[in-house]
C-alpha positions as CSV (number, residue, x, y, z in Angstrom):
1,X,-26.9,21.7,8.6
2,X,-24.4,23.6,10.6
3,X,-22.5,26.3,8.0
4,X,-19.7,26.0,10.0
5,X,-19.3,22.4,10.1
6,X,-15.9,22.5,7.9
7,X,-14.5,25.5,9.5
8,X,-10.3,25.2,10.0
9,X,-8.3,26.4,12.3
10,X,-5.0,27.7,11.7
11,X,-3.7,24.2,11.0
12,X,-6.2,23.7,8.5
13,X,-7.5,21.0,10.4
14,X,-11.4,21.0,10.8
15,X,-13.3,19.4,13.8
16,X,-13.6,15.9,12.0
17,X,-9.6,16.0,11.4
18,X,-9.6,16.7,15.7
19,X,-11.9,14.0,16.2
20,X,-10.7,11.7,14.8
21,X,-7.0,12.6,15.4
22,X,-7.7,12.3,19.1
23,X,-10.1,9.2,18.5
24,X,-13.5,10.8,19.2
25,X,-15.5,8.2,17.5
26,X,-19.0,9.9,18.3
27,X,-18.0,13.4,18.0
28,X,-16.7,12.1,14.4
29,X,-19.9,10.4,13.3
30,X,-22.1,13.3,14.5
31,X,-20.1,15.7,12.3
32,X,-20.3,13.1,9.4
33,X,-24.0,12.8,9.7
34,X,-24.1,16.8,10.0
35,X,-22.2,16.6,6.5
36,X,-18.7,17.4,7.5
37,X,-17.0,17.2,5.0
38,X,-14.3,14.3,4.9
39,X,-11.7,15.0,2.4
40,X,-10.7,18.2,3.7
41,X,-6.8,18.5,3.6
42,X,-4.8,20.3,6.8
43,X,-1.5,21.7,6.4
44,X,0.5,19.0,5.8
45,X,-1.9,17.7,3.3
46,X,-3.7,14.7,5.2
47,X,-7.3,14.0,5.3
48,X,-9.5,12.5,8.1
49,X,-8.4,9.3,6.6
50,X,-5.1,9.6,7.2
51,X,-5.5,10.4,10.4
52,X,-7.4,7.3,11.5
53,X,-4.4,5.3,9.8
54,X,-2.5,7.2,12.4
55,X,-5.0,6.3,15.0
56,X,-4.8,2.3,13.7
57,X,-9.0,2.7,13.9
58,X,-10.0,1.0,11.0
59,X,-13.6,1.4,12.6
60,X,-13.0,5.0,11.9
61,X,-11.7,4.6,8.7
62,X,-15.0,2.9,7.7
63,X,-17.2,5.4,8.7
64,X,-15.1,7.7,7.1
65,X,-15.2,5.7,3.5
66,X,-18.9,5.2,3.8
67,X,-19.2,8.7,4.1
68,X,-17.3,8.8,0.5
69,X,-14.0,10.1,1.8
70,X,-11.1,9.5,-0.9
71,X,-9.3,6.4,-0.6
72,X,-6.7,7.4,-3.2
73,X,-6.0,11.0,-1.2
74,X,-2.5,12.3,-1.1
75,X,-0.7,14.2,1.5
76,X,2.4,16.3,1.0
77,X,4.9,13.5,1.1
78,X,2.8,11.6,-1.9
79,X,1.4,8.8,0.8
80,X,-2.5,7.7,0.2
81,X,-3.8,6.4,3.7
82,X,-2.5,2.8,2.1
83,X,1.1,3.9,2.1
84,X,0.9,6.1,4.7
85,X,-0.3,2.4,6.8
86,X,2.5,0.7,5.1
87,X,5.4,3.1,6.1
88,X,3.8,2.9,9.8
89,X,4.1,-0.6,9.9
90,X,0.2,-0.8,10.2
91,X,-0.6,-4.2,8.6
92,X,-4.1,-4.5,9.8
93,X,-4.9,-1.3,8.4
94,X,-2.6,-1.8,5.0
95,X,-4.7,-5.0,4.4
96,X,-8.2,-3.4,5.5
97,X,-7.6,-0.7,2.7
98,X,-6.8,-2.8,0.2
99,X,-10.1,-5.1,0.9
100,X,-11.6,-2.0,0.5
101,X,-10.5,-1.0,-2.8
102,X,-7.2,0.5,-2.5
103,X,-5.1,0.8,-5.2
104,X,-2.1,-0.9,-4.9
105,X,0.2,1.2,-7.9
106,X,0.3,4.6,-5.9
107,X,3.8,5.8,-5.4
108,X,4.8,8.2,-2.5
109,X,7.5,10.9,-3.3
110,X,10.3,8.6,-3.5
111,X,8.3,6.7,-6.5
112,X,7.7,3.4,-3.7
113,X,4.8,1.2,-4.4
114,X,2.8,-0.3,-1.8
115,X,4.9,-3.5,-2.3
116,X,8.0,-2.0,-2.0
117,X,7.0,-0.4,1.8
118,X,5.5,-3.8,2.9
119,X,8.7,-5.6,1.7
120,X,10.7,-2.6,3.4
121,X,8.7,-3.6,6.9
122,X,8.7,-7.4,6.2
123,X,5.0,-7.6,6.1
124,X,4.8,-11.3,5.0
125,X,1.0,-11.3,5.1
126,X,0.7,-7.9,3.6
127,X,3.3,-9.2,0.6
128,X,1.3,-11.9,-0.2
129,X,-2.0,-9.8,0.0
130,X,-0.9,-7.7,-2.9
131,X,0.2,-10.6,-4.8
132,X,-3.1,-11.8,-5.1
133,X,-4.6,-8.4,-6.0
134,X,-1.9,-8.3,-8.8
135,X,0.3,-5.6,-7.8
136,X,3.3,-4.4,-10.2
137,X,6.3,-6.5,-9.4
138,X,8.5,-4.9,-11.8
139,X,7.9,-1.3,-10.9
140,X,11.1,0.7,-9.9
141,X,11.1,3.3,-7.5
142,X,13.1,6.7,-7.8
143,X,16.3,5.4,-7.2
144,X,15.7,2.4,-10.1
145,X,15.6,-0.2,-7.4
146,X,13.0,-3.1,-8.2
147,X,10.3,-4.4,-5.7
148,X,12.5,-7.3,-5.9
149,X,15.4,-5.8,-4.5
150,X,13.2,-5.0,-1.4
151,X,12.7,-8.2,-0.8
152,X,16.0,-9.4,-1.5
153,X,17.2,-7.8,1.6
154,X,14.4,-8.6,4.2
155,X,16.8,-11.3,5.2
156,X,14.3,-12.8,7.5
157,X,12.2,-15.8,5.7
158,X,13.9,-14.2,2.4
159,X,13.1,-17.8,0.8
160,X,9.2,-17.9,1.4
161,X,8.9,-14.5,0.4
162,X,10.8,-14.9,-3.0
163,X,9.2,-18.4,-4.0
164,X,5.6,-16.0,-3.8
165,X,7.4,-13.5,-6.5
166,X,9.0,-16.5,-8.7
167,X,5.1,-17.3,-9.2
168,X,3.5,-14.3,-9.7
169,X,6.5,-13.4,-12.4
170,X,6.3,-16.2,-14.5
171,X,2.3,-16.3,-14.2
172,X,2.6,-12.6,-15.8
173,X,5.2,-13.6,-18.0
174,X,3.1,-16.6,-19.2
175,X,0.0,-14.5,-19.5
176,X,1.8,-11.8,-21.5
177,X,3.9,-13.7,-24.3
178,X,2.7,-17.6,-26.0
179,X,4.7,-20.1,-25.7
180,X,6.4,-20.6,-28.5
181,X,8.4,-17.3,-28.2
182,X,9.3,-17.8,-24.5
183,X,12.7,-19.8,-25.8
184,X,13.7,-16.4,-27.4
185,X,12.7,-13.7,-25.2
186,X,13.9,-12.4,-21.9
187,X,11.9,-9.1,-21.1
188,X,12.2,-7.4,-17.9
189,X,9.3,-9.5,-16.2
190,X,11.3,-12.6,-17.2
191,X,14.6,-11.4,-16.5
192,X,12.7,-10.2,-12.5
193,X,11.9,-13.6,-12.3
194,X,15.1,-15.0,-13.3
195,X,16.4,-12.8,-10.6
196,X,14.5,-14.7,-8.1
197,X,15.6,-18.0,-9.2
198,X,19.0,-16.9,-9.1
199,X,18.1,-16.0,-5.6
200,X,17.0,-19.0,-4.3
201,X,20.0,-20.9,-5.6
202,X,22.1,-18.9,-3.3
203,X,20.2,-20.4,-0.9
204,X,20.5,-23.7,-1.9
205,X,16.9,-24.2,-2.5
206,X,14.6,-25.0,-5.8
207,X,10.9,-23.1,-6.3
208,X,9.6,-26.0,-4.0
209,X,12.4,-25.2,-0.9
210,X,14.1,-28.5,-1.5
């Protein structure tokens, strides 16, 4: 093994961060195999990860994860390589990371979920994604606006997009209280979801867009 493998220069950035920065896929999986390590952070805090969200190589970002670099890892600004994907706009990454075990309730430094930042970039496919893997639709970020909210304002296909939260709230709703106290009880979740409804009256539409 080459002892110098994870040397940094005076970015902090080590030869695996350069390679695959500038997209040097077979420079980068000779240092992996040499046992460069992955999870080194530069100056600003990213790893080798983040980098190949940068790079949109989700190739890359493979090697990288089989090679056990940390999928939750945060840079200075609080993004894991899922956020930081989000707040690029990357979708194909976004959803690649959360196939591969992402999690979805990490909060950058403005206390945004991975929800929020899809919503933010009108990621229809990557909104729905989360949904399924049962992301937090009632967090709030720093500023106490809801997930919700987010979506409220992506005024393109706002309809489609708030029919997928009216579901998921009153599935959690349903799941969390029995039935016989729903007539009595309007938590946050339920009040979120009443939110939505609200919503899609405005827009002259019921839960089935009729």
């Amino acid at each position: 093994m080459n002892s110098d493998v994870n040397i940094c220069d005076d970015d902090k950035s080590t030869a695996l961060i350069k390679a695959v920065q500038f997209q040097v896929e077979e420079c980068a999986m000779i240092l992996l195999q040499s046992d460069a390590d992955p999870n080194v952070m530069d100056a600003s805090g990213n790893t080798a990860l983040h980098y190949a969200v940068y790079s949109k190589n989700t190739c890359t970002a493979a090697n990288l994860l089989r090679h056990k670099a940390m999928i939750e890892a945060k840079n200075k600004d609080s993004l894991t390589p899922l956020l930081l994907a989000l707040k690029e706009n990357n979708q194909q990454m976004a959803e690649f990371l959360v196939d591969m075990g992402a999690s979805n309730h990490a909060t950058d430094h403005h206390g945004r979920t991975s929800l929020m930042l899809a919503a933010g970039h009108k990621s229809k496919g990557t909104v729905r994604l989360l949904l399924q893997k049962g992301v937090d639709v009632c967090s709030k970020d720093g500023s106490g606006r809801t997930a919700l909210s987010y979506v409220v304002n992506c005024s393109d296909n706002l309809k489609e997009i708030a029919v997928a939260y009216e579901e998921k709230q009153r599935e959690m709703f349903q799941n969390k209280y029995p039935a016989e106290v729903l007539a009595g009880k309007t938590s946050e979740e339920e009040q979120a979801r009443l939110d939505v409804c609200e919503v899609n009256k405005l827009k002259g539409k019921n839960r089935y867009g009729q």
